[in-house]
C-alpha positions as CSV (number, residue, x, y, z in Angstrom):
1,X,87.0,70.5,-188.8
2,X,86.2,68.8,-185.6
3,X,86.2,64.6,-185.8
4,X,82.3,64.8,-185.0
5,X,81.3,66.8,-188.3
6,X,83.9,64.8,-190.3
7,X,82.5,61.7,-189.1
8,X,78.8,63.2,-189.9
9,X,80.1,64.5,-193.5
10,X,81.5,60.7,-194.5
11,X,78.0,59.5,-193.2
12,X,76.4,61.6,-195.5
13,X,78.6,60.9,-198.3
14,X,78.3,57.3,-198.1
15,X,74.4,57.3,-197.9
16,X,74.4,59.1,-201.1
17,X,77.2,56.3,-202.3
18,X,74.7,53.6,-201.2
19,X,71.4,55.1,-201.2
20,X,68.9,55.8,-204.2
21,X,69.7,59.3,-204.2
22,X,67.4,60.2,-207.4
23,X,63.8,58.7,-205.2
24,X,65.8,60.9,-202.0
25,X,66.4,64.3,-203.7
26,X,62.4,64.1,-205.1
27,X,61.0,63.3,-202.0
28,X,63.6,66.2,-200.2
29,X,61.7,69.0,-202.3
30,X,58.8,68.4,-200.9
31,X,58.8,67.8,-197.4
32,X,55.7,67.7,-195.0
33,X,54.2,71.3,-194.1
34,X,54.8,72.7,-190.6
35,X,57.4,70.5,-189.7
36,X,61.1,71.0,-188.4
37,X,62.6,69.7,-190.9
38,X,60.5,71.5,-193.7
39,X,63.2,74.6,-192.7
40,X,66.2,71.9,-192.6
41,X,68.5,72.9,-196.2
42,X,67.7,70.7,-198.7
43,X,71.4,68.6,-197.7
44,X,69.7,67.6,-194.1
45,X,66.3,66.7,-195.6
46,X,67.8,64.7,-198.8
47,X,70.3,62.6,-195.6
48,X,67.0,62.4,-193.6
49,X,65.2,60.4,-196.5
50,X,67.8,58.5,-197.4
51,X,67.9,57.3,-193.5
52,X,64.4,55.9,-194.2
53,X,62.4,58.9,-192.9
54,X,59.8,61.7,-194.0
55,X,60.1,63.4,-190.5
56,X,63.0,63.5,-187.9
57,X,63.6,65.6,-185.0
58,X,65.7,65.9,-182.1
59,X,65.4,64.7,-178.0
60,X,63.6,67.6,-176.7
61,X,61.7,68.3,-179.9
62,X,59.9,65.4,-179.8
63,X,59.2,66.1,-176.2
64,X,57.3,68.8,-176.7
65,X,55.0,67.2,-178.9
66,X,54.3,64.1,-176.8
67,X,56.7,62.0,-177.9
68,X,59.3,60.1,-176.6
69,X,62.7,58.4,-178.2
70,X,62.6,54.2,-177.8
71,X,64.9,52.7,-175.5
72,X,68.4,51.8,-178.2
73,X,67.0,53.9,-181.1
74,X,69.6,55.2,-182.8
75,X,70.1,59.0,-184.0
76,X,70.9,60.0,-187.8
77,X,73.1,63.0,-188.1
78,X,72.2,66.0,-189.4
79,X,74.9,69.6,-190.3
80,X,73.7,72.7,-188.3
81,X,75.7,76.1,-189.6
82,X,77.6,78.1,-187.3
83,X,77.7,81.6,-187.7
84,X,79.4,84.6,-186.2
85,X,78.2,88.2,-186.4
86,X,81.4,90.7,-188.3
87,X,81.0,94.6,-188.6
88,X,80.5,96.0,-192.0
89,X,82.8,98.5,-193.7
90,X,80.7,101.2,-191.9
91,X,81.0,99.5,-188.5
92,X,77.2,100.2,-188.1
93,X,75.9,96.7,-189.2
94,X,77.0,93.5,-188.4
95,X,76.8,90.7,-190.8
96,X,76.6,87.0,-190.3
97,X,79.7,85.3,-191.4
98,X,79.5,80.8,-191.7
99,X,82.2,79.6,-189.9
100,X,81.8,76.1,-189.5
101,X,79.4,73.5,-188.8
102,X,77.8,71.4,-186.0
103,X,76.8,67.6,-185.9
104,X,73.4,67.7,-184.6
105,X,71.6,64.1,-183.5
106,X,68.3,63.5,-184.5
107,X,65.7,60.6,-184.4
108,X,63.3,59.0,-186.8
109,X,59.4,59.7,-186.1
110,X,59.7,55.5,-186.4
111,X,61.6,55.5,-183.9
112,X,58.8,57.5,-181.3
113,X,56.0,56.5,-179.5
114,X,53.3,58.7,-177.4
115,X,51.1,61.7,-178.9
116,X,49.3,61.4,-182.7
117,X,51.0,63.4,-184.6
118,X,49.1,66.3,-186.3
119,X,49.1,64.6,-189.8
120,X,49.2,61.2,-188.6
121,X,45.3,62.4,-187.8
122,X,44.3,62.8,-191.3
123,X,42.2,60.0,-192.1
124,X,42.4,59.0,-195.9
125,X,39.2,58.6,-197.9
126,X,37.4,55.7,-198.3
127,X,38.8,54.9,-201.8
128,X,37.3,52.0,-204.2
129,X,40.0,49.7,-205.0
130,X,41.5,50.6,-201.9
131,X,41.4,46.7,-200.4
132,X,43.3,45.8,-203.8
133,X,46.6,47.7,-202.3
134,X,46.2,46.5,-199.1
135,X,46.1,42.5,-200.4
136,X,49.4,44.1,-201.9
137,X,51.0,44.9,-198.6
138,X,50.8,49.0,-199.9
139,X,49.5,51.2,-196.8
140,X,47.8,54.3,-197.9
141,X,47.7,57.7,-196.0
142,X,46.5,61.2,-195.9
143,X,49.3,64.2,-196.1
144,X,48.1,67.9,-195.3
145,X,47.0,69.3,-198.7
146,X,49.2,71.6,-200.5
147,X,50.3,73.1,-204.1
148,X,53.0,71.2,-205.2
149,X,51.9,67.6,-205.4
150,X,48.5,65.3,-205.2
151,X,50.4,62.0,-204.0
152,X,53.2,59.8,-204.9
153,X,53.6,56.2,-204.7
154,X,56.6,55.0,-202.6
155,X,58.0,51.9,-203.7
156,X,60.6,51.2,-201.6
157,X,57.9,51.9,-198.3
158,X,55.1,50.4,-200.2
159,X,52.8,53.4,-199.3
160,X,51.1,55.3,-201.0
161,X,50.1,58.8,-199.6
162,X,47.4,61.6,-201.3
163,X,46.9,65.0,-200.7
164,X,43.8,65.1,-202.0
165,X,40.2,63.3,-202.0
166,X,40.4,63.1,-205.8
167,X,39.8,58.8,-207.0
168,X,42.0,59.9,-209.7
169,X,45.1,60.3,-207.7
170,X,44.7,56.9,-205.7
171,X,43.8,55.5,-209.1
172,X,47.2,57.1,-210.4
173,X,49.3,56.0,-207.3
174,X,47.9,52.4,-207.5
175,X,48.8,52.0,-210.9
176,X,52.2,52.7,-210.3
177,X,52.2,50.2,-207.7
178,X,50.4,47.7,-210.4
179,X,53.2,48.6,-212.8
180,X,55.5,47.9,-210.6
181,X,54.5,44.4,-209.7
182,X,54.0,43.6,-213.6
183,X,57.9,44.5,-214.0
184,X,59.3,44.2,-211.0
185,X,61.3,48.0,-210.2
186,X,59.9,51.4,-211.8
187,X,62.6,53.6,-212.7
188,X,62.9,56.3,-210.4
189,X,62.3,59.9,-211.0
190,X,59.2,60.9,-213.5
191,X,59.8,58.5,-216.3
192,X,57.3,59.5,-219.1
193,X,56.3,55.7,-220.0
194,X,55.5,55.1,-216.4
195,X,53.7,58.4,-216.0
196,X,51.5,57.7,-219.4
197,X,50.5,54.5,-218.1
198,X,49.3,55.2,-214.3
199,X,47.3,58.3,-215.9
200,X,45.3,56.4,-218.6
201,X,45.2,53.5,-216.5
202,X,43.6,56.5,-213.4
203,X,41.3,57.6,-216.2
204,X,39.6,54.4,-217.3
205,X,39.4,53.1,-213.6
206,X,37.8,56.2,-212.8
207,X,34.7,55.9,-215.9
208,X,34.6,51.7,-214.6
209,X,33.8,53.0,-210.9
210,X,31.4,55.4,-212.0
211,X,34.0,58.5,-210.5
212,X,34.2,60.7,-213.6
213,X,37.2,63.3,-212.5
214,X,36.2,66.6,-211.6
215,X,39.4,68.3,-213.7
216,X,39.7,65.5,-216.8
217,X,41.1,68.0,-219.0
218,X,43.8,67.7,-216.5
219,X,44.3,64.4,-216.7
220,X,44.9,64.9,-220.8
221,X,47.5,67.8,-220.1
222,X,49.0,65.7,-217.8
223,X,49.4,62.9,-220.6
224,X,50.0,65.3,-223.3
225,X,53.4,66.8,-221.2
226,X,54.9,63.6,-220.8
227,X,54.1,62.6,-224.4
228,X,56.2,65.9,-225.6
229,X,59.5,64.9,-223.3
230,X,59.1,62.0,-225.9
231,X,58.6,64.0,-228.7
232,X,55.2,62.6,-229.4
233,X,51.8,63.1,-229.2
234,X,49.3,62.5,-226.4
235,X,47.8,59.6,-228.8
236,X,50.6,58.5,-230.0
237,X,52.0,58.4,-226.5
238,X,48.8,56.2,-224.9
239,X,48.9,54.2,-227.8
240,X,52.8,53.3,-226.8
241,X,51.7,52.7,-223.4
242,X,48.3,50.9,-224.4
243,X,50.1,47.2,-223.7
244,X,51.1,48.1,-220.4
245,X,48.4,50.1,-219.9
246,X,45.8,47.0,-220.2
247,X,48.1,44.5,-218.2
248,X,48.0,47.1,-215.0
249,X,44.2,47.7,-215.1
250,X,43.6,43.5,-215.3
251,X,45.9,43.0,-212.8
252,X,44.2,45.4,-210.8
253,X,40.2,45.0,-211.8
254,X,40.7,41.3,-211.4
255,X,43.2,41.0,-208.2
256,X,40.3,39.1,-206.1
257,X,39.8,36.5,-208.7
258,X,42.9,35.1,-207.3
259,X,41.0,34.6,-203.7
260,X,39.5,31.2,-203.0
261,X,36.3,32.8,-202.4
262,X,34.0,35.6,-203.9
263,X,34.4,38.0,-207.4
264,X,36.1,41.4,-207.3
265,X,33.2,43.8,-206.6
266,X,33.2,47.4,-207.9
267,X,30.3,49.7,-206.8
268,X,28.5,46.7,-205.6
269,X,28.6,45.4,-209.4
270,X,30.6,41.8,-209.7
271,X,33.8,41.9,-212.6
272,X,31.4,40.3,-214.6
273,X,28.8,42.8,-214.8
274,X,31.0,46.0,-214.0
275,X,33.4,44.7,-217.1
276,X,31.1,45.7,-220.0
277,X,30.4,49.3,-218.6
278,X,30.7,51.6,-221.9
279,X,33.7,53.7,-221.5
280,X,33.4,56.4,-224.0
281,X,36.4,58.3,-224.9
């Protein structure tokens, strides 16, 4: 093993030593559509998230997409197989044999400048509540669409990204990011308290805005499934939650009451008014 794959292999071991390798390996399955790294194994994307990063890419690949690597940014390393073609039994095929590994040098898109990339040009919807995550430092933005996932809620970034133009799912994401302010760290990973609380709490922001959910059986099967990894059932799950649940949507419905000047506004409709909207289950 040459010393620069040994040095990249005790990199990599150390990040997952240091790092939150739970949040890194989630975020590894599902990286962003037509991208390098998106063919990368799941070892080199898992060491690319850890280094802070959804999308990284060599010298010349950035190059050809109109970026350009910043003056003292340094690379992360990722493993690139080496193979070698061997003749079969029947010394008619060849077949590819690993015999080693290379130390390949890449950069962070954060550390680029030049050309928009292609899904940095997806402008996310104009959500309601959207101001309330930007008072809490939380950027949101748009990822290209796809089947595995609707959004997720970054706590470490404070970002929040959706797939989708679906309220619900910003609703769902920005509860997580309330919950997380109420007790200071989620647990990582799909915890089925925390899951229970950011879907109720999506579902009754979404009858207070007047954005009924297209799909809102999904919303129950979504509840109900985490409910059964407890062993109980969706009502008895909400009702579990219900505490949290209530101290996430007032933190949220009532975030601009904290301001100097002016009332929360939702639809147009002060807290005052918008409060006593029936919500009918």
């Amino acid at each position: 093993m040459n010393d620069k794959v040994k040095k990249a292999l005790e990199s990599i071991l150390q990040r997952f030593k240091s790092g939150d390798i739970l949040e890194a390996l989630a975020y590894s399955m599902f990286p962003i559509p037509n991208i390098p790294a998106s063919k990368w194994s799941f070892l080199n994307r898992t060491v690319m998230v850890i280094s802070g990063t959804s999308d990284a890419r060599g010298f010349n690949q950035w190059k050809t997409v109109g970026r350009f690597v910043k003056k003292g940014s340094k690379s992360i390393t990722i493993l690139a197989p080496r193979f070698t073609m061997k003749e079969t039994d029947d010394r008619e095929e060849k077949k590819a044999i690993l015999i080693g590994f290379l130390a390949v040098p890449v950069f962070k898109v954060e550390d680029t400048e030049g050309e928009a990339l292609d899904y940095e040009k997806i402008e996310p919807p104009e959500f309601p509540l959207r101001e309330v995550a930007k008072d809490w430092g939380i950027s949101i933005k748009a990822i290209p669409a796809n089947q595995r996932y609707y959004g997720y809620f970054s706590q470490d970034r404070k970002e929040i990204a959706v797939a989708t133009k679906e309220e619900s799912v910003f609703f769902h994401e920005l509860a997580h990011a309330g919950h997380q302010i109420i007790i200071g760290e989620l647990k990582h990973g799909q915890d089925c308290k925390q899951e229970i609380v950011a879907e109720l709490a999506a579902s009754v922001l979404c009858k207070m805005v007047g954005k009924t959910p297209k799909h809102l059986g999904n919303n129950y099967r979504y509840i109900e499934g985490y409910a059964k990894e407890a062993n109980l059932t969706p009502w008895q799950g909400c009702m579990k939650v219900i505490s949290d649940t209530e101290k996430v949507l007032s933190l949220i419905l009532n975030w601009e009451s904290r301001k100097e000047l002016g009332e929360p506004k939702l639809d147009g409709k002060t807290w005052e008014e918008s409060r006593f909207v029936e919500i009918r289950p």
